[in-house]
C-alpha positions as CSV (number, residue, x, y, z in Angstrom):
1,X,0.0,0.0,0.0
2,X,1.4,3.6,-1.0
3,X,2.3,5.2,2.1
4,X,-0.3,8.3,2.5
5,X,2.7,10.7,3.0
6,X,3.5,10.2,-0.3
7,X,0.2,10.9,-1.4
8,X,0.0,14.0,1.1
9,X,3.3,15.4,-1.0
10,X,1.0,15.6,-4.1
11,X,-1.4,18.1,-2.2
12,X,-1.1,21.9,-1.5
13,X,-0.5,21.4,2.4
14,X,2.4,23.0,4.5
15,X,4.9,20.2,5.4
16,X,4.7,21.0,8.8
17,X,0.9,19.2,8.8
18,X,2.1,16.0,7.0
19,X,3.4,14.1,9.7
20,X,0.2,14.3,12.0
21,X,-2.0,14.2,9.6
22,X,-0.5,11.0,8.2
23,X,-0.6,9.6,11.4
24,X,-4.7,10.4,11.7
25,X,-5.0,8.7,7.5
26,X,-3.0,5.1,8.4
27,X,-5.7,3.4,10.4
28,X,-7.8,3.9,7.6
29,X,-6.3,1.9,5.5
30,X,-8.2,1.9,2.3
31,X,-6.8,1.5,-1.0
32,X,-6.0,4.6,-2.8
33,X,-4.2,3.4,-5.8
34,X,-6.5,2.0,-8.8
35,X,-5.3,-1.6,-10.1
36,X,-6.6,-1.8,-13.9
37,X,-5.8,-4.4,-16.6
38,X,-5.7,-3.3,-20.4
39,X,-6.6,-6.2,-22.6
40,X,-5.0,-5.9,-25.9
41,X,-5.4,-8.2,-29.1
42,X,-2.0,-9.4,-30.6
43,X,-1.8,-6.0,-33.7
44,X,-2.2,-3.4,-31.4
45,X,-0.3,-1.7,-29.7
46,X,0.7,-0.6,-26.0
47,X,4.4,1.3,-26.1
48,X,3.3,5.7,-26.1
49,X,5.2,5.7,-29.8
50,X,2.9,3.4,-31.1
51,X,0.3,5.1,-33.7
52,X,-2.0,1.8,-34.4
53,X,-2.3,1.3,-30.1
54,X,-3.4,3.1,-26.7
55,X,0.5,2.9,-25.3
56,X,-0.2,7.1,-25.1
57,X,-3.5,7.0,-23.5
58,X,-1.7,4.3,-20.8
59,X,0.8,6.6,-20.3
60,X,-1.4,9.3,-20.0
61,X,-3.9,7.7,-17.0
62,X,-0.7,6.4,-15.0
63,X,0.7,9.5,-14.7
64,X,-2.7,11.4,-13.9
65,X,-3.7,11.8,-10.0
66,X,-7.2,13.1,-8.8
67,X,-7.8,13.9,-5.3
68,X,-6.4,11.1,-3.6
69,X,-6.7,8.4,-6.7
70,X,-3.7,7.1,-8.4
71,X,-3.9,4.6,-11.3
72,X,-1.9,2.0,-12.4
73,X,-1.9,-0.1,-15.2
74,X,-0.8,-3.2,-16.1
75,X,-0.8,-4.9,-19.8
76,X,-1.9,-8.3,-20.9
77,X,-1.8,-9.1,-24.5
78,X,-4.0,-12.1,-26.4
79,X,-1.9,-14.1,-28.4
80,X,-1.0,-17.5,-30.0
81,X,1.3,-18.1,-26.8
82,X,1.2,-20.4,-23.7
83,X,-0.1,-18.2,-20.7
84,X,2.7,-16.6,-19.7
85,X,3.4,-13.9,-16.5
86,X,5.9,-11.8,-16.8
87,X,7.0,-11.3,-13.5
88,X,9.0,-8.1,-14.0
89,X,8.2,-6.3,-17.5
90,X,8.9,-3.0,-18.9
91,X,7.3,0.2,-18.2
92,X,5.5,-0.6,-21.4
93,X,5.5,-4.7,-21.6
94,X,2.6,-7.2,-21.4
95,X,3.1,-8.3,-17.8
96,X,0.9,-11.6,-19.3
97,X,1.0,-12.9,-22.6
98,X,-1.1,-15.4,-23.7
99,X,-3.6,-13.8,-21.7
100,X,-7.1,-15.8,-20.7
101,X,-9.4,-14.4,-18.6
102,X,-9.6,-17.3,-16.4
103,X,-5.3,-16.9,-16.0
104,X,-4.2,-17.8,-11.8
105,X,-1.2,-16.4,-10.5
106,X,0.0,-19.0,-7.3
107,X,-3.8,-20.2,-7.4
108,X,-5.4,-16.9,-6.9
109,X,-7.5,-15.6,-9.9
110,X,-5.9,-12.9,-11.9
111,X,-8.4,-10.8,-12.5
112,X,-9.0,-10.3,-8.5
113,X,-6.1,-8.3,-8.5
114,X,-7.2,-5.3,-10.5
115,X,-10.5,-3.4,-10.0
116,X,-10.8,-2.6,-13.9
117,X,-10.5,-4.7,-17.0
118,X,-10.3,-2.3,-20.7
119,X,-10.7,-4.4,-23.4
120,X,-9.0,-3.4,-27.1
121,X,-10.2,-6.5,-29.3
122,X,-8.9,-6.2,-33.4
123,X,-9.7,-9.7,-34.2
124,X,-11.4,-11.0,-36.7
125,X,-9.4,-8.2,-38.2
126,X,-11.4,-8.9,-41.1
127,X,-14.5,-7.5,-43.1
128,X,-16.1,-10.8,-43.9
129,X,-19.2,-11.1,-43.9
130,X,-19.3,-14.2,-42.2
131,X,-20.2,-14.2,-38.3
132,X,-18.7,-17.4,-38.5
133,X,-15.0,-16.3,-38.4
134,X,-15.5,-14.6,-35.4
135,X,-15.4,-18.1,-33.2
136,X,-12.5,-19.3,-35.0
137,X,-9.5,-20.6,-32.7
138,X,-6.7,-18.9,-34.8
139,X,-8.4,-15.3,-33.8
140,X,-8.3,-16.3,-29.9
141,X,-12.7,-16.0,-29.2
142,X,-13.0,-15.8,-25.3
143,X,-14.1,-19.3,-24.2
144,X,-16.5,-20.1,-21.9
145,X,-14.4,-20.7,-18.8
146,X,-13.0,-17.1,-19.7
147,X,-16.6,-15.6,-19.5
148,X,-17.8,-17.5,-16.4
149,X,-14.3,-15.8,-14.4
150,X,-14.9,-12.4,-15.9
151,X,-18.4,-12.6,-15.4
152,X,-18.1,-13.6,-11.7
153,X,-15.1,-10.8,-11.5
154,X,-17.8,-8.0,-12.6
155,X,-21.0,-9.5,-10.3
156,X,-19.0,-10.7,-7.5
157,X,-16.2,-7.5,-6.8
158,X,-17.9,-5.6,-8.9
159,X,-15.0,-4.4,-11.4
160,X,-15.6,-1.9,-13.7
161,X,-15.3,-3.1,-17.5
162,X,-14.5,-0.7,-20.7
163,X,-14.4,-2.6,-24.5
164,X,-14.5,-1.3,-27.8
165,X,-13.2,-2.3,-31.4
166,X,-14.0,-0.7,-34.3
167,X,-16.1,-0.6,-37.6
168,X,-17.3,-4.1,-39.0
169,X,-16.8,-7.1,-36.8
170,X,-13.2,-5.8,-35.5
171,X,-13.2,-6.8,-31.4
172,X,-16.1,-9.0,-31.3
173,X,-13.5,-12.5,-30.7
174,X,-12.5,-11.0,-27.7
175,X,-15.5,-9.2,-26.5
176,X,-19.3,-9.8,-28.5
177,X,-20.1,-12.6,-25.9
178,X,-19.6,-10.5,-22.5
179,X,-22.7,-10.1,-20.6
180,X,-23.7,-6.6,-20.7
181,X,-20.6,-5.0,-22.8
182,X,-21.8,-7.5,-25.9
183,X,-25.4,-5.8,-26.0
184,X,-24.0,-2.5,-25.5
185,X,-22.2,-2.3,-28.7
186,X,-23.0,-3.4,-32.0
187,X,-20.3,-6.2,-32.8
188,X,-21.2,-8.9,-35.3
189,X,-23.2,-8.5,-38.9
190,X,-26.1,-10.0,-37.2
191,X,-26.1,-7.0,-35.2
192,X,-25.7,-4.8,-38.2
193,X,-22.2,-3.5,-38.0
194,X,-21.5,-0.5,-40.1
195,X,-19.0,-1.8,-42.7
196,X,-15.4,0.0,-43.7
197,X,-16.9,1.6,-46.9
198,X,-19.7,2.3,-48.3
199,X,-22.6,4.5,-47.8
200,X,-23.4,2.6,-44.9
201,X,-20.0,3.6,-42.9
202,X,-20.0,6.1,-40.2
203,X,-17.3,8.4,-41.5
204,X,-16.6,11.6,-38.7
205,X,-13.8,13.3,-40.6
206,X,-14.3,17.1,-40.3
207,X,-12.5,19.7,-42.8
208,X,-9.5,21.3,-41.5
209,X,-9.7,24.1,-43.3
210,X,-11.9,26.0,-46.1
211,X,-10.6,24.3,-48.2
212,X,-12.8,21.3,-47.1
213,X,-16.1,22.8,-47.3
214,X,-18.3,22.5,-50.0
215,X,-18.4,26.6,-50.9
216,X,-14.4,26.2,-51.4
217,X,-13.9,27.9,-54.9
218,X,-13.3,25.0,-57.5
219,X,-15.8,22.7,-54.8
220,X,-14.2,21.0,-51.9
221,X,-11.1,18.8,-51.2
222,X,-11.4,15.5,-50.7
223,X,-11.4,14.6,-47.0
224,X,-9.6,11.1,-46.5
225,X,-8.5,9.0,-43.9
226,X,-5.0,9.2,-44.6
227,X,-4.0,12.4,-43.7
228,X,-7.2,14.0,-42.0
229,X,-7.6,11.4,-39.1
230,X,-4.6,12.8,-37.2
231,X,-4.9,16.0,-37.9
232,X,-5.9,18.5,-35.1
233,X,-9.7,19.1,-36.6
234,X,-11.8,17.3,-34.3
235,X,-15.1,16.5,-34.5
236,X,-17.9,17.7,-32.1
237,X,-20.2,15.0,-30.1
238,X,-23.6,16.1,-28.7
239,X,-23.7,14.7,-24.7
240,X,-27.1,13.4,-23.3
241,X,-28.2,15.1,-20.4
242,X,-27.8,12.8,-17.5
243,X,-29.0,15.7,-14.4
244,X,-32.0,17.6,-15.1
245,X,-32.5,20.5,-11.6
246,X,-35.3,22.8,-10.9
247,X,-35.3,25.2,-8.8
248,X,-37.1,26.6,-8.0
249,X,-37.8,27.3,-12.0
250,X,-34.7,27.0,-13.2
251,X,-34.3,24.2,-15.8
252,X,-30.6,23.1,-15.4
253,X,-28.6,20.1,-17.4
254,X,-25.4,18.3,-16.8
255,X,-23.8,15.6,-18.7
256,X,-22.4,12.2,-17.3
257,X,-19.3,12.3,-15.4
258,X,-18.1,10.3,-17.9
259,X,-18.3,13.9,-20.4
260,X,-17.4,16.1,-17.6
261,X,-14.5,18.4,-17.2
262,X,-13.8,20.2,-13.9
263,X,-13.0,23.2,-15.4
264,X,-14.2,23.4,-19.3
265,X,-17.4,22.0,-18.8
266,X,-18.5,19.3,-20.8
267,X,-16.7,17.0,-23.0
268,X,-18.0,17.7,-26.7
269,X,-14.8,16.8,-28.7
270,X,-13.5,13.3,-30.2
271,X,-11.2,12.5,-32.3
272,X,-12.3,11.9,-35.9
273,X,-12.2,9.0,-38.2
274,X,-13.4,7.5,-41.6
275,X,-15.4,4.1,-40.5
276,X,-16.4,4.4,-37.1
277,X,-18.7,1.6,-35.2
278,X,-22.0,1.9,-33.4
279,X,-23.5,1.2,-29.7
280,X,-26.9,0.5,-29.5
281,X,-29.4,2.4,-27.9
282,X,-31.1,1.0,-24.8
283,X,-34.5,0.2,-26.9
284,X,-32.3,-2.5,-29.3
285,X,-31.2,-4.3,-26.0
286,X,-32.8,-7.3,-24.8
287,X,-32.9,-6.4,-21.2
288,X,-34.1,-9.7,-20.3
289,X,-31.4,-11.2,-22.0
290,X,-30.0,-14.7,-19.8
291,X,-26.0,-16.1,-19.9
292,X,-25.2,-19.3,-18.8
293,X,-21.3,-19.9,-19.0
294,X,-20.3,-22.4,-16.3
295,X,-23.3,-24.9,-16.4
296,X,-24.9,-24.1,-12.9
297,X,-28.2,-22.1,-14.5
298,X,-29.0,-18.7,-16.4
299,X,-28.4,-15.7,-15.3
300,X,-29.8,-12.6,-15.9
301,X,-27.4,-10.1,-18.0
302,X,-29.5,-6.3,-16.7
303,X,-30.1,-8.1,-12.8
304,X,-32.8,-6.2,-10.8
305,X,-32.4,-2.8,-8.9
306,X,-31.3,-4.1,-5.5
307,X,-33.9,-2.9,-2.6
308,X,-36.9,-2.4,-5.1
309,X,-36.7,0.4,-8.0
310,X,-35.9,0.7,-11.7
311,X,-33.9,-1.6,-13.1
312,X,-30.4,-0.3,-13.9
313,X,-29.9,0.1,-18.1
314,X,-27.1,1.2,-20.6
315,X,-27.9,4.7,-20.7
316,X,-26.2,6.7,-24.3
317,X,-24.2,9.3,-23.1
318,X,-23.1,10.8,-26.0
319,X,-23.9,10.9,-29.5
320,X,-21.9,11.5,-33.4
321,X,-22.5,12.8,-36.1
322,X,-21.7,12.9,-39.6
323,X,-21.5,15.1,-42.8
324,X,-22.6,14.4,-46.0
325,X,-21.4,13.8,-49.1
326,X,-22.6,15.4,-51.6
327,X,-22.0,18.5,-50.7
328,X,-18.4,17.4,-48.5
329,X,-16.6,15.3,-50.8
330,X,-14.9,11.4,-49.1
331,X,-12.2,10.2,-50.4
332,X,-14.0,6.9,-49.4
333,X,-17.5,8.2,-51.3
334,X,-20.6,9.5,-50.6
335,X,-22.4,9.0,-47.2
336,X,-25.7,10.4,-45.5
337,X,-25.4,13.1,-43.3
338,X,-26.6,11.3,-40.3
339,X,-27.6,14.1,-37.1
340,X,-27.0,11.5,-34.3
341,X,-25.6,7.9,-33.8
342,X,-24.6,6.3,-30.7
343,X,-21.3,6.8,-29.7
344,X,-20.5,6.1,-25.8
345,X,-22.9,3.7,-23.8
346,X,-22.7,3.4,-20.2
347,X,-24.5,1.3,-17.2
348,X,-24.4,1.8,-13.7
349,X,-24.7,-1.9,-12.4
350,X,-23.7,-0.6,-8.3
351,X,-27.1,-0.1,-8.5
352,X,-28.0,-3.5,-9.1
353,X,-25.2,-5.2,-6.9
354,X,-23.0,-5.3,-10.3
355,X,-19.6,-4.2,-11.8
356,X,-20.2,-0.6,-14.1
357,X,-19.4,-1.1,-17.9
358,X,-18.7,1.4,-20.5
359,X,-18.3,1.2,-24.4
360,X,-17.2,3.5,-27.2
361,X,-18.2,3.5,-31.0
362,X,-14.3,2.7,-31.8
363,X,-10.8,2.8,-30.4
364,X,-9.4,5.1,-32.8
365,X,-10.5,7.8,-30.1
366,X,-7.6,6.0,-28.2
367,X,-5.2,5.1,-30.9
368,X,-2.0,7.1,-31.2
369,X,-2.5,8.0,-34.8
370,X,-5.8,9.8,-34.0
371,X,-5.0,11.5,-30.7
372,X,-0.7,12.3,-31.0
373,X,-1.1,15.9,-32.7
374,X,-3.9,17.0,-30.6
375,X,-1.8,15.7,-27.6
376,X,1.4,17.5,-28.6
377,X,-0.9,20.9,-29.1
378,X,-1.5,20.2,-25.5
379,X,-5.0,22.4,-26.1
380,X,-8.5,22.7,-24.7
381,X,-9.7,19.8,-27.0
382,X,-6.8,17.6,-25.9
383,X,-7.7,18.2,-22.4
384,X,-11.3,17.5,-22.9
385,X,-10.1,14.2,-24.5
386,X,-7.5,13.3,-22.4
387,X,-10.1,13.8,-19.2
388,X,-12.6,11.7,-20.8
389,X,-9.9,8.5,-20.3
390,X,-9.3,9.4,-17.2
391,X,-13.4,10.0,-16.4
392,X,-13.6,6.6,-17.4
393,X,-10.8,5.5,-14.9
394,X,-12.7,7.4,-11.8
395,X,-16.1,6.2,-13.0
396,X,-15.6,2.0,-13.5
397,X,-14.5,1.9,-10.0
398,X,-16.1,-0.5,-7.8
399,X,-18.3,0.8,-5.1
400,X,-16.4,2.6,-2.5
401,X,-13.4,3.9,-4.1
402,X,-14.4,7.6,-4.8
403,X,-16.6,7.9,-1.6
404,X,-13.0,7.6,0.1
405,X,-11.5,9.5,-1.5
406,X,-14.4,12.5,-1.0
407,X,-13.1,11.2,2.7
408,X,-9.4,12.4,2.3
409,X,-10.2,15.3,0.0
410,X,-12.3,16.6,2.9
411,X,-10.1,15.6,5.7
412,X,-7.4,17.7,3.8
413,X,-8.8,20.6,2.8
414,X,-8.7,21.4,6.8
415,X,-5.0,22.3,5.7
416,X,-5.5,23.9,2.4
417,X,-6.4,27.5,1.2
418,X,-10.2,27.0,1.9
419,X,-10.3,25.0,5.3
420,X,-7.3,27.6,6.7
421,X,-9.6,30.4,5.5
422,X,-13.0,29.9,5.4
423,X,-13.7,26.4,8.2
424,X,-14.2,28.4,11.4
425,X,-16.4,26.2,14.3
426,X,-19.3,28.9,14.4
427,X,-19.8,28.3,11.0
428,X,-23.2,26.6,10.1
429,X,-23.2,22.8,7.9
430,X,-24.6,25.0,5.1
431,X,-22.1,27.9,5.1
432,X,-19.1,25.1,5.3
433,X,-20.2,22.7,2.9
434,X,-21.2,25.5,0.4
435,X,-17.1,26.5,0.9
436,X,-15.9,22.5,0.7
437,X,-18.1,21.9,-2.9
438,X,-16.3,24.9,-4.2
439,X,-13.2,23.8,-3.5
440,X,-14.1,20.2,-4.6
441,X,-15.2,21.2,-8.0
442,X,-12.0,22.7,-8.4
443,X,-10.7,19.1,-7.9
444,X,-13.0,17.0,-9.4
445,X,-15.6,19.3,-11.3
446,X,-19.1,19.7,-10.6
447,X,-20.6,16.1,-12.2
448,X,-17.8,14.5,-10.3
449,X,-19.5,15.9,-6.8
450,X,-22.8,15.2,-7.4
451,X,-21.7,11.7,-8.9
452,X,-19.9,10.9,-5.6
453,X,-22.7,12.5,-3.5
454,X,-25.1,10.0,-5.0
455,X,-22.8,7.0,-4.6
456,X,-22.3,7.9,-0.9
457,X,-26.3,8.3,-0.4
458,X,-26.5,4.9,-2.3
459,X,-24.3,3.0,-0.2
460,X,-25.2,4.4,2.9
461,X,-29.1,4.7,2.1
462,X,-30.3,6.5,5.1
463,X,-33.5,6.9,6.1
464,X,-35.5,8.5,3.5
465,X,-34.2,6.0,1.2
466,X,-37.1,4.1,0.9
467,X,-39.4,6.6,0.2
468,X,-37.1,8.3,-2.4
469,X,-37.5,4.6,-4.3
470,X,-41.1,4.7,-4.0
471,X,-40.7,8.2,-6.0
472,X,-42.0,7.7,-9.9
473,X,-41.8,10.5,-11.2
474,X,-39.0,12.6,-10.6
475,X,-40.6,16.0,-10.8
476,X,-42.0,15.9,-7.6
477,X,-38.9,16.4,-5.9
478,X,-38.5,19.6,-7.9
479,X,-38.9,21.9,-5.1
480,X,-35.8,20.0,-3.4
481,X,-32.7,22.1,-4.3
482,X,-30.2,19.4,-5.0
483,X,-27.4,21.7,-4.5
484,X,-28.5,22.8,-1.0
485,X,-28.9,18.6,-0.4
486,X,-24.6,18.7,-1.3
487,X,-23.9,21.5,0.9
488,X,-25.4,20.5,3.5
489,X,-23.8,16.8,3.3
490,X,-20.2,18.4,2.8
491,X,-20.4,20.9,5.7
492,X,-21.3,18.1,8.0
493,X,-18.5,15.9,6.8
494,X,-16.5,19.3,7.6
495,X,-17.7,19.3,11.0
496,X,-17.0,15.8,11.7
497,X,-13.7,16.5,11.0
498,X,-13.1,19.7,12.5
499,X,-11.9,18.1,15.8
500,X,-9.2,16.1,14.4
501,X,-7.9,18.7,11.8
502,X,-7.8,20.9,15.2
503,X,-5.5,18.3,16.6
504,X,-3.5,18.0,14.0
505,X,-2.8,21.4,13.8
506,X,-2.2,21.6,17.3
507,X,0.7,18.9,16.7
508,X,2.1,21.2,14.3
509,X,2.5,23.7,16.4
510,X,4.0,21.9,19.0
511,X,6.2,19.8,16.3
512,X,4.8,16.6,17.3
513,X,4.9,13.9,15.0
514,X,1.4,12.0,15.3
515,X,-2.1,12.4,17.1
516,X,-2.9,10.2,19.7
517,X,-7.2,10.5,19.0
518,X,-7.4,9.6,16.2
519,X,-10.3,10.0,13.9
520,X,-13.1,7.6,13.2
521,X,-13.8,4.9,11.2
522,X,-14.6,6.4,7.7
523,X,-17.7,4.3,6.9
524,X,-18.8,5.7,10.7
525,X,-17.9,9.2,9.9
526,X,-19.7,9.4,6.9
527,X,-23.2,7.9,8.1
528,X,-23.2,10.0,10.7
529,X,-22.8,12.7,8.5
530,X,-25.4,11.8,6.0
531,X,-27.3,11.3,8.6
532,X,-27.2,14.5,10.4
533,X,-27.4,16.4,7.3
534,X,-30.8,14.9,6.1
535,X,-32.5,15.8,9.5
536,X,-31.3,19.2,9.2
537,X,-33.2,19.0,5.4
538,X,-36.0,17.6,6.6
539,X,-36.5,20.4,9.2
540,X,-35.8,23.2,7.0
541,X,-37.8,21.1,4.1
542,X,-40.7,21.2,6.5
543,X,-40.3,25.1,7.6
544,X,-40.1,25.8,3.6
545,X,-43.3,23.9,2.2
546,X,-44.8,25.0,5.6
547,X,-44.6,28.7,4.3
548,X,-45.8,27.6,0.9
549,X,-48.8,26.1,1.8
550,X,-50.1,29.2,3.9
551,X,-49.4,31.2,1.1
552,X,-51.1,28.9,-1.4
553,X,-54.5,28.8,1.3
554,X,-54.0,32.3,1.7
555,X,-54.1,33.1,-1.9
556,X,-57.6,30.2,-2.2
557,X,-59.8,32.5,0.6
């Protein structure tokens, strides 16, 4: 386990608090460092130099941190070879060759030792026509003792899964027969793959310059794969509104965390290419859908809500489009201009005691060759891209992992600009917590709060949980302000803290080296605080509709 004074060295803090403070963090013990697997298909590549592989976008989570969360990443690449572990590789090695899902390392399962899988499948790296060729042994199809482990890895720990190929049937070997990420993205001509030509391709090539567009004098350039893939044109995606406020008339939207930048806003940029693939839309899946891997029973692929409720779905966060041709000229012909297709899928399965999973309508968003020019410009559309990777990292987490971290971020900020300024004892829950989301956003961005708010309210599910199930339709809790419901939950955790970040300081002054109370268990600290924070909502709840109502009999006499 990374000792947490290393992690305290990455956060704005004097030195003279790091001592004490680590001594308050160590009992906790939780993990803060994020174990995920990239799954590769023998073709593409993994080292940052490579153009036809994700090497860069590896390079680029590892070395990203947020709040307290470190990633690291280990490679495992599907080939013609015995299972193999590496036990020391490269920076930028497959740590397992031959890789199988259902791999053991000294009897333990593989796959327990990392809390993501991402899955890059090229084979068949073909565009026959034939499903056929997808299942053949010389293109390495996951068996069925593969699916039952990673199937039992995603319900039982609940790790988080990403997959994606590409146009045609490219990926669907490794990953068409996965519960959940197989119905979430077209991968096989039965599902009606869009091919690598034709009308029926979805090309996303934008025009880099005038020149491109179809009232260029002489009529437009051609716009081709070739050069116009890697260029820094990008092409805009509309996101899907996943947070719809009132209040108390205000109509507000938010997209996914997945599409959320803490300081640009939302994520509306990809990088473009000439035959994209599809996911599919929650009203093409077969929700009831069974799987049956290990010979025990079927099981269902979308499981119930657990505790009553709506059972979790995919949900499309984001959508493509495309131009047409005529009046853009393709090097690889004419094409529709299509408004929307489905481009990044998502499904929350904490919600229904299950691993998340995430899909994208091809990996050339992640390849080298797409992404290495906009990288090196090192602009706004290469940090909207570059978050979205590591949105993805954040997001697949099993239950738990960003909840503690909102636990450190808090306990910290005690010792940064905000708690040294603005967290004084007299100070009401509403006042501090409206000073700790500010600060937070700064960290995580605004989605990221609300998305960890949820989560903590999920797994703690205090009292009004039940009734908030019972709850059909969602605008009747319109006249709850859901940013007053975070500030007051943040400015209690602030308070439950406040002792502790007193003793620590205390130390500090006194050059100690620990504290001898030392703080709570986290799970404890936060229920309490969740806890404390909806009775104060219900009472001023209560005052608020209380004044409403006299008015609205006052104004019926």
């Amino acid at each position: 386990m990374e000792s947490h004074f290393k992690l305290l060295e990455t956060i704005d803090i004097s030195p003279e608090f790091k001592p004490a403070l680590e001594s308050v963090l160590v009992p906790w013990r939780f993990k803060n460092n994020v174990d995920i697997l990239v799954v590769v298909d023998t073709g593409i590549g993994y080292t940052p130099g490579s153009n036809f592989g994700v090497g860069t976008v590896i390079e680029h989570v590892r070395k990203t941190k947020v709040g307290c969360m470190r990633f690291r990443i280990d490679i495992a690449l599907r080939n013609g070879l015995p299972p193999t572990i590496v036990p020391s590789p490269a920076e930028f090695e497959p740590k397992y060759l031959g890789f199988r899902f259902d791999m053991e390392n000294d009897g333990q399962s593989v796959l327990d030792q990392y809390e993501q899988i991402w899955c890059f499948g090229l084979h068949p790296n073909t565009t026959s026509t034939d499903d056929n060729v997808i299942d053949n042994p010389a293109n390495f199809p996951t068996q069925d003792s593969e699916l039952a482990a990673l199937t039992q890895w995603m319900n039982r720990r609940k790790g988080g899964l990403f997959g994606t190929g590409d146009h045609h049937i490219l990926g669907a070997s490794m990953c068409h027969r996965i519960p959940r990420l197989g119905s979430m993205r077209r991968w096989t001509n039965a599902d009606g793959v869009p091919p690598v030509g034709s009308p029926n391709r979805i090309d996303t090539l934008r025009p880099p310059t005038p020149a491109y567009e179809p009232d260029a004098p002489g009529g437009p350039l051609p716009l081709g794969n070739g050069v116009h893939q890697g260029d820094l044109k990008v092409q805009p995606i509309q996101w899907i509104p996943w947070q719809t406020r009132y209040w108390p008339i205000f109509y507000q939207k938010r997209p996914h965390p997945v599409l959320c930048h803490p300081t640009l806003g939302p994520i509306d940029v990809m990088p473009d290419h000439a035959h994209e693939g599809l996911c599919r839309p929650v009203t093409e899946i077969d929700l009831n859908a069974t799987y049956d891997f290990d010979g025990t029973g079927n099981k269902p692929e979308y499981p119930p809500a657990i505790g009553g409720g709506a059972k979790p779905e995919p949900f499309i966060i984001a959508n493509g489009s495309t131009l047409g041709d005529p009046p853009y000229n393709f090097v690889k012909g004419a094409q529709p201009a299509r408004p929307s297709f489905p481009m990044v899928s998502v499904y929350d399965g904490h919600r229904a005691g299950v691993g998340r999973v995430a899909t994208d309508s091809t990996w050339h968003h992640w390849m080298g060759l797409n992404i290495t020019q906009i990288k090196n410009a090192d602009n706004d559309d290469w940090k909207k891209i570059s978050r979205y990777f590591v949105n993805l990292a954040l997001w697949l987490n099993p239950p738990g992992y960003s909840t503690k971290c909102l636990y450190v971020s808090a306990l910290t900020s005690h010792f940064e600009h905000v708690g040294l300024q603005e967290f004084i004892g007299n100070r009401s829950a509403h006042s501090l917590g409206k000073e700790l989301r500010h600060h937070l956003h700064s960290i995580f961005g605004p989605c990221w709060v609300t998305q960890i708010i949820f989560d903590l309210v999920w797994e703690i599910k205090p009292k009004p949980w039940e009734i908030i199930q019972e709850i059909k339709n969602p605008l009747l809790l319109r006249g709850i302000d859901a940013v007053m419901i975070e500030e007051m939950l943040l400015g209690e955790i602030v308070l439950q803290t406040m002792d502790t970040a007193r003793q620590v300081k205390d130390a500090a002054v006194f050059g100690k080296l620990d504290v001898k109370s030392k703080l709570s268990d986290p799970d404890k600290l936060l229920t309490e605080a969740v806890d404390k924070s909806f009775k104060s909502l219900s009472n001023d709840l209560v005052r608020h509709f209380d004044g409403m109502m006299r008015v609205a009999k006052a104004m019926q006499t």
